[in-house]
N, C-alpha and C positions, 0 to 999 in steps of 0.2 A: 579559469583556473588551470592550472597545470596539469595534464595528464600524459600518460602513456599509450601512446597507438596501439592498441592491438586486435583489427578489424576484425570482424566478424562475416563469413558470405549470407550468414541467413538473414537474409533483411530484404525490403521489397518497397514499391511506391504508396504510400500515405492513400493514394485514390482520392487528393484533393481535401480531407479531412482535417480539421484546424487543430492543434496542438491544447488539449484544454483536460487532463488528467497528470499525475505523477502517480506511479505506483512502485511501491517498496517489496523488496521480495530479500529470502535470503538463498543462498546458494544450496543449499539441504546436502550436502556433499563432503566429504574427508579430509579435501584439501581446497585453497585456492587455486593450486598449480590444476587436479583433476576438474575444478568450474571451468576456468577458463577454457581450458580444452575441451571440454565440452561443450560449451559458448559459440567455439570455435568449427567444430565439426560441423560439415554440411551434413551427414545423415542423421545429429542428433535433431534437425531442425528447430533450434530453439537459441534464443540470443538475448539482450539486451543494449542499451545504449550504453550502459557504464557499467561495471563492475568494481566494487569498493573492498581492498584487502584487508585485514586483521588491523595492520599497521597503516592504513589511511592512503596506500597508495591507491591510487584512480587511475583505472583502464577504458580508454574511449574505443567503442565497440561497434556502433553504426550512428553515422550521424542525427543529429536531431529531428531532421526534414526526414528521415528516413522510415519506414516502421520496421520495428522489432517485434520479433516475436516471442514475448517474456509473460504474456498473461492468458494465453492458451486461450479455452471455452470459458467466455466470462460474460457478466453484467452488471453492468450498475447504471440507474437511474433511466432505462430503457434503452440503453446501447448495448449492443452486446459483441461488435467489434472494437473492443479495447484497443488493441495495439494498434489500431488505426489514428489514436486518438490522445495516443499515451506515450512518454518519454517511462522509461521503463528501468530501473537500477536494481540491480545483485548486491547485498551486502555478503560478504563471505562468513559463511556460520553453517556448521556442521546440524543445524538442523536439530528437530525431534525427532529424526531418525537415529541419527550418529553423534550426539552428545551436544545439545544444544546449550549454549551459554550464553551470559551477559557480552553485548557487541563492547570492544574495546572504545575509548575514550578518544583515540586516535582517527577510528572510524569515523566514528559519528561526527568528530569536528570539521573532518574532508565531505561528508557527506552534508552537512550544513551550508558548507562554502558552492559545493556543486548543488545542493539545491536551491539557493539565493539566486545564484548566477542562471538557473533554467525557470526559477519564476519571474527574472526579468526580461527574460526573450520570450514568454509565452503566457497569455490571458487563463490562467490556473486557479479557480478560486481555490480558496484553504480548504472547505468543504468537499474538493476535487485530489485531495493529498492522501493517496489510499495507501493500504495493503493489498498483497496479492489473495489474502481470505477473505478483504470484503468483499471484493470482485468476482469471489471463485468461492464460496463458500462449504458448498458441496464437494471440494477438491484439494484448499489446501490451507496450510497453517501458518505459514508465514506472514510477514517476520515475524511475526510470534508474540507472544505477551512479552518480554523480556525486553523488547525493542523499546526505546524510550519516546513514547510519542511527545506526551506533555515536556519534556526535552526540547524537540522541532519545533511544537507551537509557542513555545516562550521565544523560540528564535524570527517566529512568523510565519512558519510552514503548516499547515496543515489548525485542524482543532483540535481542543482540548477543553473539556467541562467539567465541574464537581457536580455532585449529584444537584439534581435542580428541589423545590421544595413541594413540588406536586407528583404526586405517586398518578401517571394516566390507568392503573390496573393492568391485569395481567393479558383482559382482551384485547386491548388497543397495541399490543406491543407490536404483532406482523404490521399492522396497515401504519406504524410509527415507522417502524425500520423500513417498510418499503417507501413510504416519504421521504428518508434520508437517502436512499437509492441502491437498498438492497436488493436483490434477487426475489420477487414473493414467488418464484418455483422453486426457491431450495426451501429443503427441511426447515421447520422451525427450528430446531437446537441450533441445527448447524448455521441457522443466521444470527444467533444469539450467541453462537459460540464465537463467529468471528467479531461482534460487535464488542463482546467481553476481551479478547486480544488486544481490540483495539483500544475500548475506551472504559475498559473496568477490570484491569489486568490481577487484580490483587485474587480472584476467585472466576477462574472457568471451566464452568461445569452444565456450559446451555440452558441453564436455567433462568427463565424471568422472575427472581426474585425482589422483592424491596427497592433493594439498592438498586438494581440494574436496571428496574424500570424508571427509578428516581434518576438518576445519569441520560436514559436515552431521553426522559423531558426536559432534561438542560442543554443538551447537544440538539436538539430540534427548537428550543426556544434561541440558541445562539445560533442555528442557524440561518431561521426565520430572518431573526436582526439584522445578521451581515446581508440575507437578502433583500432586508427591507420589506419583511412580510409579515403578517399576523401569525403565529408561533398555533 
């Protein structure tokens, strides 16, 4: 797709690592103009492969073969060099620090096309289509509940489930989430809370209630399937 150059120096060699996560983040910041420059700086040390504006413009920032450095201390599913392993995008959005809003419509539809186009060059499953909270849960909140996943997954990006029709109870929830490929050293809420961003965005308040436990047994039984495993 179309983008606009505008490199990045923070970035470094992969170390050989095969290309097999996306992760979404937003910019938490005031402007797109202060992201990018940020993005940009070598002493903020921090970067991404793409950065996506208000209005749908696409900024290419280190190439794909490259790693960025956009997901900081993280883990999921027993890696905890992400950016080794990850193609990495900014969506521009002021964040839950500085007035966080619905991502425009323009966004999202640039960000579809570039993420179509990055899951045909790289072996990604859906269940590999994160956020920067699932991965960092103890750290950060992005993109946030607001971000329209179920959106992405009807385009074929990532997953999306309705509540499933077995409640697993309120004990099995840590060793469920760490089956999906949580963090099991961060806090309970806080993996609960990014789970709720993600996949039960209507109420987040870290709590495994009903509903949330019913949802994370449809998102483990769809994930089983797509893996071809007993759920």
């Amino acid at each position: 797709m179309n983008s606009i150059p505008r490199p990045s120096p923070n970035q470094d060699d992969r170390g050989g690592a095969a290309v097999d996560m996306l992760v979404l983040h937003y910019t938490g910041m005031q402007s797109g103009a202060d992201a990018l420059a940020r993005l940009c700086d070598p002493s903020a040390r921090v970067s991404a492969h793409y950065t996506i504006d208000e209005d749908g413009a696409v900024y290419a920032m280190v190439p794909q073969d490259r790693r960025a450095w956009h997901a900081g201390l993280s883990y999921w599913a027993g890696a905890r060099d992400i950016n080794a392993r990850s193609i990495g995008i900014e969506l521009v959005n002021p964040g839950h620090e500085f007035g966080y809003r619905p991502f425009p419509d323009a966004q999202i539809t640039s960000l579809i096309t570039l993420a179509h186009d990055i899951l045909a060059r790289h072996a990604i499953p859906a269940w590999r289509v994160l956020g920067h909270s699932d991965v960092a849960p103890a750290r950060k909140d992005d993109p946030g509940e607001l971000f329209p996943w179920a959106r992405l997954a009807a385009e074929g990006i990532g997953l999306w489930t309705k509540p499933g029709d077995t409640d697993p109870g309120e004990a099995a929830v840590p060793g469920l989430l760490t089956h999906y490929g949580y963090d099991p050293d961060a806090p309970p809420e806080k993996a609960i809370t990014a789970f709720q961003r993600h996949f039960r965005p209507s109420r987040v308040d870290g709590m495994a209630d009903a509903e949330t436990r019913r949802v994370l047994s449809g998102l483990i039984a769809l994930y089983a399937a797509q893996k071809g495993e007993r759920a």
